[in-house]
N, C-alpha and C positions, 0 to 999 in steps of 0.2 A: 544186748546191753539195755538196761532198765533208761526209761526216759527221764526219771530221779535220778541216775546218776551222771547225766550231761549239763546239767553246769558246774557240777564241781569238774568232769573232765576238761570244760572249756577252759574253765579255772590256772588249771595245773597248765594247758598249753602255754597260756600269755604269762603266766608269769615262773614257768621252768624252764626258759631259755640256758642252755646248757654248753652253748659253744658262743664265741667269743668273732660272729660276723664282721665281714670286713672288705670294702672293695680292694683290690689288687690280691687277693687272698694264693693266688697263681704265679703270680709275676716273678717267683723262684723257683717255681716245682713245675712248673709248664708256663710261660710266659703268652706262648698262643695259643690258649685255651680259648679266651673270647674270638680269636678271630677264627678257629676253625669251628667252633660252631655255627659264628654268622655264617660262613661260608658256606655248610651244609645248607643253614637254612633259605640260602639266596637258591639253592638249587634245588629245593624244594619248592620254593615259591615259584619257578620256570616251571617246573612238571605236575607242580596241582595247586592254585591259588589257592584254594581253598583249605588246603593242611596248616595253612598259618592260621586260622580262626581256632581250629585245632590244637594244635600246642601251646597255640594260647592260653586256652581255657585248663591247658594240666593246672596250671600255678594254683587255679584256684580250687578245681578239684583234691588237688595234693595237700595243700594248706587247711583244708580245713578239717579235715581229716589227721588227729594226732600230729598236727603239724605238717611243716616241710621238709618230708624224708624218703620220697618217690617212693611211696607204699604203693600207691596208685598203678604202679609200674611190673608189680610182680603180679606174676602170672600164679594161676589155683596151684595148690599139690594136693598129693591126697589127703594131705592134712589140715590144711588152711583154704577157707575159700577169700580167698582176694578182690579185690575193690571193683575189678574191671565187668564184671557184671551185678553190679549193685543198682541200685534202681535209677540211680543218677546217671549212671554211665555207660550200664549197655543200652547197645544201640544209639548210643548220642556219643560218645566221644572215640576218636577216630586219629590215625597218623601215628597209633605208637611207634611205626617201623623208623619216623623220623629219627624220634628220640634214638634208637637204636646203629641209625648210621652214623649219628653225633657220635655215639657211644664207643662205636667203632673207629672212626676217624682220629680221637681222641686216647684210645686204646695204644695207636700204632705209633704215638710221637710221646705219650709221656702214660706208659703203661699204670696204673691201679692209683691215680696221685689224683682227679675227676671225680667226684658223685654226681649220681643219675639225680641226685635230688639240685644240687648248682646247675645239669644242665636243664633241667625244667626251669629255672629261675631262668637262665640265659635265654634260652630257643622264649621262652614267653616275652622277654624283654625285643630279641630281635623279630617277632613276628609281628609286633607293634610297630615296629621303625621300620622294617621292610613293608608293612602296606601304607604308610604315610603317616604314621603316627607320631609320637615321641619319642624320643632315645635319652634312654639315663644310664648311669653308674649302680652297678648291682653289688651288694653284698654278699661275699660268697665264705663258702667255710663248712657248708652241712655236712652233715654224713648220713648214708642210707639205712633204712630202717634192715630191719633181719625179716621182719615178719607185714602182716596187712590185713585187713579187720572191715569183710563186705560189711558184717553190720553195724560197725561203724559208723561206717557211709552212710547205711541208710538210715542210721539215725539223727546222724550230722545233716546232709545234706537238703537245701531247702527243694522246693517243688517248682514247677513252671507257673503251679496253682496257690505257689503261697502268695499272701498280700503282705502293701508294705508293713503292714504293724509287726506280722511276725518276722518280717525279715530286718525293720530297724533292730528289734530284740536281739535276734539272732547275732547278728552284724556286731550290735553291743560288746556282745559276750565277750568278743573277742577284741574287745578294746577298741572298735571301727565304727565310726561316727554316721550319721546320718550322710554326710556330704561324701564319705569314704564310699555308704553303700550305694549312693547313687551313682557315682563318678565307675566304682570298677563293674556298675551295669554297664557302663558305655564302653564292656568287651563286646557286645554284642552289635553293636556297629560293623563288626564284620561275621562274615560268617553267615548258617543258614539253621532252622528248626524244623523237626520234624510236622508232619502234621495231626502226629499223636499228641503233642503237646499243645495245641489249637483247638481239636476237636469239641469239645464239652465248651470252649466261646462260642463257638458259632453255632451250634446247635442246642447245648441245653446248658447255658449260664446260670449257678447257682439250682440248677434244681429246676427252672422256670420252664423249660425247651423252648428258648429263644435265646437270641443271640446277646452276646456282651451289650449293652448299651454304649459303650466308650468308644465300641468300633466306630470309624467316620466309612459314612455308608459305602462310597466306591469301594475303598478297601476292602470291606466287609466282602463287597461282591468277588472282589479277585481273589480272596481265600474260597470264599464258595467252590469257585470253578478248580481250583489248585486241592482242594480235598474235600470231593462231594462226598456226603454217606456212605459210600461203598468203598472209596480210596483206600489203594495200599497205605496205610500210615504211615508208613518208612518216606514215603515222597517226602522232600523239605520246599520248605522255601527261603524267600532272603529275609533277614533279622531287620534291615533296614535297608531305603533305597539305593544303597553304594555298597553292596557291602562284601569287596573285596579292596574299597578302601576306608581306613581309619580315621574318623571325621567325626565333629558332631551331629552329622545327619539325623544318627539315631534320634537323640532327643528332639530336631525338629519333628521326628515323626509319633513321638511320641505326645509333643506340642498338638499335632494333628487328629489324632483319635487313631495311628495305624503304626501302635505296638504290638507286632505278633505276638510273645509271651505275655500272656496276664500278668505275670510277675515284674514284667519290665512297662506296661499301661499303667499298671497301678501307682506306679512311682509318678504319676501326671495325675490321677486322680485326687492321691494321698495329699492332705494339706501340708502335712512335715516334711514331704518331696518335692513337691512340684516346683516349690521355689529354686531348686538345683537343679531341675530339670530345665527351668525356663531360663535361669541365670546359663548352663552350660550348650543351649540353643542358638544363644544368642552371641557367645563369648566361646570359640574353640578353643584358644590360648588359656583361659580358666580352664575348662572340661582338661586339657591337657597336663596340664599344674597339678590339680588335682585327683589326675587318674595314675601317674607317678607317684604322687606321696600314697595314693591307698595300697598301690601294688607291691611299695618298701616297705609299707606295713605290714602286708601279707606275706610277705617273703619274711618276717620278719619269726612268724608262728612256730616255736617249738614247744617240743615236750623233751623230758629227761630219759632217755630211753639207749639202749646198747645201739651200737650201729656201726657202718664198716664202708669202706669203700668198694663198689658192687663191680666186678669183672664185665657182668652182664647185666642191663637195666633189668630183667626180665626174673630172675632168679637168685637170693642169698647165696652170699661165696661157699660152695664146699657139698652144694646140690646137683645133681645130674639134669644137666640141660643140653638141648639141642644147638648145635652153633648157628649164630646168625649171621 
């Protein structure tokens, strides 16, 4: 895809909403739909704390990317290369199999009536409330895409190394406010990053081979030790000091000079940020208000496109797939 033609695509998403969203969208065709999702997700959350930072982060992978229609979710054929190794996503995002017991679980009580795209909306919404977050009312009603589009992704998706200015733009596009894009930073409150996405702060910022200036020096030191020169880049570390619970920690840490991602520092740096950064530091109850309205808004992201309800998150109905 030509980089000339992404904001007319951003275009056609925010304003080709095609289906007619809606909470209780179930409550006739499967009535426990939200609860058997929660439910997978509470047993998920027992057997790896950390697949909730995971799932989380689909919504937004999925959304911004032609919308909300778990593209994200199908797997390559030999004729489409799909989303999940795109440059955003391999190797950093993790727990499909969740999505996929949801998938199943929901399969056996109200057969083909579910999108893989509503349960990214759900499992994202309960993996916020299950680490201590907020709990809201979701909009439901999508339908799955047929197809999925790696370069897409990587034209869509921003960087660990982008700054705030390109990602106010960006965020823009899509009808999402400065406060929208500081607030659904504070996913990163939970959860962990590689240390392929640190490497070039700590060692050659901007070109210079010195380290970020932003870092606050202890910090600086405990990323040293966590991915010296030679490190596996795959090792991660934590996004913020809590962060297997849902808090505004993050931006105190970002108050401090010790945001792992550039992309989520710079949002303390940036004059058009900081003031949400330090407003949501100091006020959780804001940070929370706020991280709710950006995620209805992101749930919110369609395009005009055929679509179907998927048997299997993983594969278009009527393709030969493996059973899960």
């Amino acid at each position: 895809m030509s980089p000339l033609l992404l904001p007319f695509l951003l275009l056609h998403i925010i304003t080709g909403a095609a289906l007619q969203l809606r909470p209780g969208y179930y409550s006739g065709t499967c009535p426990a739909a939200e609860i058997i999702v929660r439910d997978v997700m509470k047993k998920a959350f027992v057997r790896e704390p950390r697949s909730l930072a995971s799932v989380m982060r689909f919504q937004f992978h999925d959304c911004f990317v032609n919308g909300c229609d778990a593209s994200m979710l199908l797997d390559d054929t030999p004729t489409m290369l799909g989303e999940k190794l795109s440059l955003s996503n391999i190797n950093s995002l993790r727990s499909y199999e969740v999505v996929d017991e949801v998938k199943k679980a929901l399969e056996k009580v109200c057969p083909g009536v579910v999108s893989c795209a509503d349960i990214i909306i759900m499992a994202a919404r309960d993996a916020v409330a299950l680490s201590g977050g907020p709990d809201w009312e979701v909009k439901l009603g999508r339908l799955d895409s047929l197809t999925a589009s790696q370069e897409a992704s990587d034209n869509i998706m921003p960087s660990p190394r982008a700054n705030a200015t390109f990602l106010i733009d960006l965020f823009g596009k899509f009808n999402l406010s400065v406060k929208d894009l500081v607030a659904l930073s504070g996913s990163h409150s939970i959860g962990q990053g590689r240390c392929f996405s640190v490497m070039y702060r700590l060692y050659n910022q901007s070109g210079t081979g010195r380290p970020d200036p932003a870092f606050e020096p202890k910090f600086r030191e405990k990323l040293y030790k966590l991915c010296p020169l030679n490190v596996d880049q795959n090792v991660t570390g934590d996004l913020d000091a809590t962060p297997i619970i849902f808090d505004n920690q993050y931006f105190m840490d970002l108050d401090s000079g010790r945001g792992f991602l550039y992309s989520d520092q710079t949002l303390f740096t940036c004059p058009q940020t900081r003031g949400f950064v330090k407003q949501f530091s100091i006020d959780q109850g804001e940070f929370f208000k706020a991280y709710v309205e950006g995620m209805i808004k992101l749930g919110d992201l369609q395009i005009e496109q055929p679509g179907e309800i998927r048997e299997n998150c993983r594969v278009a109905n009527g393709r030969p797939v493996n059973t899960f």
